[in-house]
C-alpha positions in Angstrom: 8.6 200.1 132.5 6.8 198.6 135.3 2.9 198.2 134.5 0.9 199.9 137.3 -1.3 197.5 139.5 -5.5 197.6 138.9 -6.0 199.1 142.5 -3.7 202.4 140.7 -5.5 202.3 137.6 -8.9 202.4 139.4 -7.3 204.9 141.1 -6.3 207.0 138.3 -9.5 206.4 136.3 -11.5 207.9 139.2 -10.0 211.1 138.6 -11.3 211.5 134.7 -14.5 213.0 133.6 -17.3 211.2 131.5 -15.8 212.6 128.2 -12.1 211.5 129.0 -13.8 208.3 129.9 -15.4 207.8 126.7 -12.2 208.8 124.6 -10.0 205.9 126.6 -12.6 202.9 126.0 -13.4 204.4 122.7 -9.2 204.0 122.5 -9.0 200.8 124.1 -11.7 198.9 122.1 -9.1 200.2 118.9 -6.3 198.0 119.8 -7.6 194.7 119.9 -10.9 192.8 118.7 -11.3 190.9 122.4 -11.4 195.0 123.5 -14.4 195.8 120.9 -16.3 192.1 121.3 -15.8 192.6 125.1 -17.2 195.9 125.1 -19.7 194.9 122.2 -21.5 192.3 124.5 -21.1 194.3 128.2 -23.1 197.1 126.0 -26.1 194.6 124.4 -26.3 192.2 127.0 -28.9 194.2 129.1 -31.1 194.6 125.8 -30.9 190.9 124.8 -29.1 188.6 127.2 -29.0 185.6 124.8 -27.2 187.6 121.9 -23.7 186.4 123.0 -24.5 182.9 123.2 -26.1 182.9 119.7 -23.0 184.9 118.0 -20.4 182.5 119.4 -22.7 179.5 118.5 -22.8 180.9 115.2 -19.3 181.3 114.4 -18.8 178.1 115.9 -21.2 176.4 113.7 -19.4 178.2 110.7 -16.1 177.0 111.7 -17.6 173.1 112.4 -19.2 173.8 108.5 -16.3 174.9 107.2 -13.8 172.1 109.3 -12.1 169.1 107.3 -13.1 165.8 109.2 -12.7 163.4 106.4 -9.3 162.1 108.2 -7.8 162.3 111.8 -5.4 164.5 111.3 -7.3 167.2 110.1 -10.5 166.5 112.6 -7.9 166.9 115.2 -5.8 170.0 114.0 -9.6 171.4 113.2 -11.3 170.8 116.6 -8.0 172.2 118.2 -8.6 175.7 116.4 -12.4 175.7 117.4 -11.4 175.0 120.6 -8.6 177.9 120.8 -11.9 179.8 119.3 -14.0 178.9 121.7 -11.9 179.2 124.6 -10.5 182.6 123.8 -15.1 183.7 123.2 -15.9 181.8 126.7 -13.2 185.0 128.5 -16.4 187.6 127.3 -19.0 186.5 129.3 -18.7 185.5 133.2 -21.9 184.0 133.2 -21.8 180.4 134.0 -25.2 179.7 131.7 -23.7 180.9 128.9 -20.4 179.2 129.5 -22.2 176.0 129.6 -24.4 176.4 127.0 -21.0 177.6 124.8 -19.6 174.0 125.7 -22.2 171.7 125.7 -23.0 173.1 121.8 -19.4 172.4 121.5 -19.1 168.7 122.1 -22.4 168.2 120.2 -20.9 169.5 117.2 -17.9 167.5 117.5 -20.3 164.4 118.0 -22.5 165.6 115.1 -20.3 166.2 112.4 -17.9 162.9 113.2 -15.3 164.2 115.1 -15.0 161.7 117.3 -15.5 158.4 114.8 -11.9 158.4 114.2 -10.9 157.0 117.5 -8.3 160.1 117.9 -6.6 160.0 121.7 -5.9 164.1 121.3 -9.7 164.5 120.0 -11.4 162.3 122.4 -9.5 164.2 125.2 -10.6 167.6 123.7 -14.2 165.6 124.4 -13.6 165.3 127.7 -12.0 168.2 128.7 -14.3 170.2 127.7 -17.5 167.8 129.0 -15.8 168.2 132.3 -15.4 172.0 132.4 -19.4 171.9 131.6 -20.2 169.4 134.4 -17.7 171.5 136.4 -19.4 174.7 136.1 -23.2 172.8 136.8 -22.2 171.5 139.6 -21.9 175.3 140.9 -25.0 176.5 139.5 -29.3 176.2 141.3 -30.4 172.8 141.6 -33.4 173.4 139.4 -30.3 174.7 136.5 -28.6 171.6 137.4 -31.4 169.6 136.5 -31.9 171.1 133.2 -28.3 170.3 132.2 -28.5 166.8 133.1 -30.1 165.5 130.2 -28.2 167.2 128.1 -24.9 166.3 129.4 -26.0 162.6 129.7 -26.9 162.5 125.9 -23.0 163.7 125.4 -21.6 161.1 127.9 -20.1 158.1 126.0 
C-alpha cells in the first residue's frame, strides 16, 4: 500500500464537510497520545499561550524529582529518558520561545539536581547538545528576545 502524499490528502480533505471533519480528528487524536497532546495544545494555545510550556515543565520537573542521580550510570540512563521526553514534547509546539524556554529549563535541571557532578562524557554531551540547540534557535529570534536569553544561557555556560 503506497501512503498518498500531503498535497492528496489536502486534496481529499477539502472535499469533507465540517461534521466528517470533526469525526476524522476526533478519530485521529484516538490512535496515539502525540495526536490528542498535539490537538490538546493547537486547541488552548489561543486561550492561554504559556499553558504548553508550563505542562512540559511540569512533567519534566516530575521526571528530574523522580530521576536516580546518586551514580553515573543511572544520571546518565535518567537524563537520556528526559531527554527522549523532552525531545518527543518540543515536536508540539513550533514556536521558537517555547522551544527555548523547554531547553534552557532543561539544562538547569540537570545542573540543579547534580547531573553533571559526575563528570559523565555521554551526560556532559547531552549538556551541550541541548545548550547548542537553544543558542541555535536565539540566534534566529528579535534582537530584543536575544537579549533576554543571554543571561540565561550564560548562567548555563560552563
Amino acid at each position: 500500500m503506497k501512503i498518498p502524499s500531503l498535497t492528496q490528502l489536502k486534496k481529499e480533505l477539502s472535499y469533507l464537510n465540517e461534521k466528517e471533519l470533526i469525526a476524522l480528528v476526533a478519530d485521529l487524536s484516538k490512535f496515539s497520545r502525540d495526536n490528542k497532546s498535539y490537538l490538546f495544545f493547537k486547541l488552548n494555545e489561543k486561550d492561554q499561550p504559556q499553558l504548553y510550556v508550563e505542562m512540559v515543565q511540569e512533567e519534566l520537573e516530575i521526571g528530574f524529582q523522580t530521576a536516580r542521580g546518586d551514580h553515573s550510570y543511572y544520571a546518565k540512563k535518567s537524563a537520556q529518558k528526559l531527554r527522549r521526553k523532552m525531545n518527543k514534547l518540543l515536536k508540539l509546539s513550533k514556536v521558537k520561545t517555547d522551544q527555548i524556554e523547554v531547553l534552557l529549563f532543561f539544562c538547569e535541571k540537570l545542573k540543579e539536581y547534580g547531573f553533571l557532578r559526575h563528570r559523565n562524557q555521554v551526560l556532559d554531551n547531552i549538556y551541550q547538545m541541548q545548550l547548542a540547540k537553544a543558542v541555535k534557535l536565539i540566534s534566529g529570534l528579535h534582537e530584543d528576545l536575544q537579549f533576554d536569553y543571554e543571561g540565561r544561557v550564560e548562567e548555563l555556560t560552563i
